[in-house]
N, C-alpha and C positions, 0 to 999 in steps of 0.2 A: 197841430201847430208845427212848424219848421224848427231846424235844430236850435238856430238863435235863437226862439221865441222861448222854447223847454229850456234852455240854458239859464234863459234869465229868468225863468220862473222859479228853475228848482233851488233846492237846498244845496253848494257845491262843498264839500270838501275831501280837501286832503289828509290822510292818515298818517303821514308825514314829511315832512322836510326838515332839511337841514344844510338851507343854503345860507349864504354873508348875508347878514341881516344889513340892509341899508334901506335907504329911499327910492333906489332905483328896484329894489324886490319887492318894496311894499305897491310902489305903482304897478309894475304887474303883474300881482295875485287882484286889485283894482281891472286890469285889464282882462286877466283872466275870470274875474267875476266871483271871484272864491269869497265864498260865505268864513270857514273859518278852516284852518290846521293846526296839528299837531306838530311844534316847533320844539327842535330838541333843541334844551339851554345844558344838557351834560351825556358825555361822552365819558372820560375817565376821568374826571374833576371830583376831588372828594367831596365831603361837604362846605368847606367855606368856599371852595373856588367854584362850586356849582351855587351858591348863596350870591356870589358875586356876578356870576350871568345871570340870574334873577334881576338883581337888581338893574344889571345891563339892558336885560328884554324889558323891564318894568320902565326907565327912561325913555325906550326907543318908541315903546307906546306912546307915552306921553308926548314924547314930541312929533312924532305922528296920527295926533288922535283924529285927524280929517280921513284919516286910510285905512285906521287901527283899532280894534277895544280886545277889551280883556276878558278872557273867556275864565269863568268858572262853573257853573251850571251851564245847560243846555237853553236855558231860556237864555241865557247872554247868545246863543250860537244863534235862536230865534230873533234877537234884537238885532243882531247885526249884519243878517238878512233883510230886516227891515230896514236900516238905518245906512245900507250901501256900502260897508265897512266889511274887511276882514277879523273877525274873530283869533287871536291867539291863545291857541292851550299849549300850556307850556310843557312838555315831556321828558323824561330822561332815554336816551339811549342804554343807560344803566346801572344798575342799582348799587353802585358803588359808593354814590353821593351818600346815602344811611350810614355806611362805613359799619360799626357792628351797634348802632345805637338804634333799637328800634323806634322810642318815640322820634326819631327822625323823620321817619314818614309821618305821622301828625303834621308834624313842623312845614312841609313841602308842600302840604295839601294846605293848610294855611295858606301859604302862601300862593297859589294858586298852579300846583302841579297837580295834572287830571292821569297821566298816562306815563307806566314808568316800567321799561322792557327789564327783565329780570337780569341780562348776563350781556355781557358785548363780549362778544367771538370768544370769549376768552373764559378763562376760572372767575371769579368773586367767590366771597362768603356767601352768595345766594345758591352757586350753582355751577352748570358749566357751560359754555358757549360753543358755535358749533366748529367753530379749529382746533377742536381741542378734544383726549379722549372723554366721554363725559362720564362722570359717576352720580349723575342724578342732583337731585334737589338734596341739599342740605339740612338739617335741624335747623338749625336760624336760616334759610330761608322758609320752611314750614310758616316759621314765626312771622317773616315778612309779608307773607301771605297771607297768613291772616291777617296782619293788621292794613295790610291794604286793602281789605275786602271790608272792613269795619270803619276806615277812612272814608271809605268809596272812590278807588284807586284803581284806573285797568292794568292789571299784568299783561303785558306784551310779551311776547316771544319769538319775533322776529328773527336775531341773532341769537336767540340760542338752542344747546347740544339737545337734541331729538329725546333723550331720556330725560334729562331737567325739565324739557317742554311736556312730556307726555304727563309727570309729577305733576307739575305746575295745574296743569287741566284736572286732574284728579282732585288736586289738596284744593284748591279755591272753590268758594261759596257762591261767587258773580263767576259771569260769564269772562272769559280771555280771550286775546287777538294775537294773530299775527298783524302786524299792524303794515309792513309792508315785506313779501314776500312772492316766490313766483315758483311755478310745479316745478319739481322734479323730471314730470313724464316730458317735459318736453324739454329740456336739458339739464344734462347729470350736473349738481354743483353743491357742496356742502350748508348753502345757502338756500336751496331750495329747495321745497316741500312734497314729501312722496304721498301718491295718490293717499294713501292710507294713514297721512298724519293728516292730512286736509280732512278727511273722511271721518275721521278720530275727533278732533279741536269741534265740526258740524255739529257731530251728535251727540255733543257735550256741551251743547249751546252756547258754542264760543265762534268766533268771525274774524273772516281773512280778509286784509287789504292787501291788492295787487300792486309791486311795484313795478318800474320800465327800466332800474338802473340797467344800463346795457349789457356789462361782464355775467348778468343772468339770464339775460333773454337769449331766446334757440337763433336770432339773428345777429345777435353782440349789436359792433356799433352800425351797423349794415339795417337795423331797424327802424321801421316806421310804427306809425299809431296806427297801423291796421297787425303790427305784429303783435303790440301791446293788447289791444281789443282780442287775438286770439288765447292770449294767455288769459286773460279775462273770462273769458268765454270756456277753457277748461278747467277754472278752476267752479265756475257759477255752476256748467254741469254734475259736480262733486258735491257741493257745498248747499248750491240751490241760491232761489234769489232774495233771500232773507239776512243771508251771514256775507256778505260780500259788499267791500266796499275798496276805493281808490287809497292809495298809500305809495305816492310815486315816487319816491327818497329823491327827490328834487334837490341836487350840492349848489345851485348856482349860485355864480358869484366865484367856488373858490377856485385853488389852483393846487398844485404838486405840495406845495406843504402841508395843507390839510386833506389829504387822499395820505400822504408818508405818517401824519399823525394818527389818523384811524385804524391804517395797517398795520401799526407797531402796539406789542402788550404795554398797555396802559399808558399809549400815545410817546415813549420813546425806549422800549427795551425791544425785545426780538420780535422781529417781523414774525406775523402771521398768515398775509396773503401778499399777492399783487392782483392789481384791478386792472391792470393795462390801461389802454386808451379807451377813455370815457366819454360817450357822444350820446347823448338822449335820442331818443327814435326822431326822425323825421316827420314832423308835424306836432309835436313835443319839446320840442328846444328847451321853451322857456315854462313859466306858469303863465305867462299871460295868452298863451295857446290851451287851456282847456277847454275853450269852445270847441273847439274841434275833435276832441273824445266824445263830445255827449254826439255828435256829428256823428262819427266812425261807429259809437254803438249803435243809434241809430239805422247808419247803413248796412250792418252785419248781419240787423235782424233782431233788435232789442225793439221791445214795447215802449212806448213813452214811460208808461207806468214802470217799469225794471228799471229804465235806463234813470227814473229821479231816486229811487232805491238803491240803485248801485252807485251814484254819483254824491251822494250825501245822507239819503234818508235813512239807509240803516246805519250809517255811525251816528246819527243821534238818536236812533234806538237803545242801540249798544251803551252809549253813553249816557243814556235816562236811568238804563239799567243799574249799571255799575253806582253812578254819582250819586244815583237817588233823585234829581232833581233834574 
């Protein structure tokens, strides 16, 4: 079949975003055909104010429900393949929203959070993120971790410190993600992952999603979706095509104040990075361009069969796992 045709057949999603939630994003991840993502409703929000983007994403569904459903199992991600709709699982960027209360996580997972990264760039009580020196995983994160493996909760690791992450993979019972991430070997960045943590997370039966933010890619903003497709492509060699899935940290929608908010500890104390000027690859703009990946893998030299695997089918492997259901 042609690329369009595998598009619309496969399972699409995303590992993560975390662009302006509106109407004009919902029509196109609709455009782009996406089955379901991983939507971060918290970033440095403690618990009531990540309780309150809950209930934010929880309206916006609703008044979107022609575009929209609500993901909590994997059979919702299978409905809403069926049913023409994008799936929302709701994620944290970090585990700050628990604050030091563990049945917290219960409480989240009620509520329909599936995916929740241990550390954003920075310290928490869980851990440490990767701008930062790390000392490892915590006592109470131990604790978090276990009780997110008992939830059925994926530990992400996306942003964070390379020893918290190597802990994280040891001390958890389910499998882990990077959920959106991009090698080392092909550009040095404290965000991105050396042959041998990729190597590491694989044969711990844990899986990488690939991102395109540009300040990581070996092309910056000069990238297109066949640079993306490369990075892809060395991480599947590492990893293999079972632990590999898309995770594009898709911002659209915002502007300069949310890029100053995520750079700064705990969204307004001391800066931690600069991202520079931010442009998605070429062929990648928006979410209603993922046709055009499964295209790109496609013409690289992926099998129809890899390319429904790496586009959707193992993050709901992944996710059968961990949730249970």
């Amino acid at each position: 079949m042609n690329a369009a045709e595998l598009h619309d057949k496969s399972i699409i999603i995303d590992g993560l975003i975390c662009s302006k939630w509106n109407r004009e994003l919902f029509e196109d991840m609709a455009k782009g055909k996406l089955t379901a993502a991983n939507c971060t409703v918290s970033f440095w929000e403690n618990f009531e104010g990540t309780v309150r983007n809950v209930v934010e994403m929880n309206q916006l569904i609703e008044a979107n429900s022609d575009l929209l459903t609500k993901v909590y199992t994997t059979k919702d991600i299978h409905r809403a393949k069926a049913e023409g709709k994008t799936g929302v699982m709701m994620g944290f960027q970090n585990a700050h929203a628990f604050e030091d209360q563990i049945g917290y996580v219960q409480i989240f997972k009620d509520l329909g959070v599936g995916i929740v990264q241990m550390c954003y760039n920075t310290q928490n009580l869980v851990g440490t993120g990767c701008y930062e020196r790390d000392g490892g995983l915590s006592g109470y994160g131990r604790e978090i971790v276990a009780e997110m493996n008992r939830v059925g909760m994926l530990c992400d690791l996306s942003h964070v410190g390379p020893n918290t992450a190597k802990e994280v993979i040891i001390e958890s019972k389910q499998p882990v993600a990077y959920s959106h991430c991009l090698p080392a070997g092909l550009k040095e960045h404290p965000r991105n992952r050396t042959d041998e943590e990729l190597k590491f997370i694989a044969d711990n039966g844990g899986f990488v999603g690939v991102t395109m933010f540009a300040p990581f890619l070996k092309a910056g903003i000069n990238a297109t979706v066949d640079d993306y497709v490369e990075a892809i492509q060395y991480i599947y060699n590492i990893v293999g095509e079972d632990a590999i899935g898309i995770g594009t940290d898709f911002t659209q929608g915002h502007g300069y104040d949310f890029f100053e908010y995520l750079t700064h500890d705990k969204g307004y104390a001391r800066r931690l990075t600069r991202f520079g000027e931010i442009i998605n690859p070429l062929g990648m703009r928006t979410v209603g361009d993922f046709p055009n990946l499964t295209e790109a893998l496609l013409k690289h030299g992926f099998s129809e069969r890899q390319v429904q695997k790496i586009m959707g089918e193992n993050w709901v492997n992944l996710l059968k796992e961990v949730w249970g259901e």
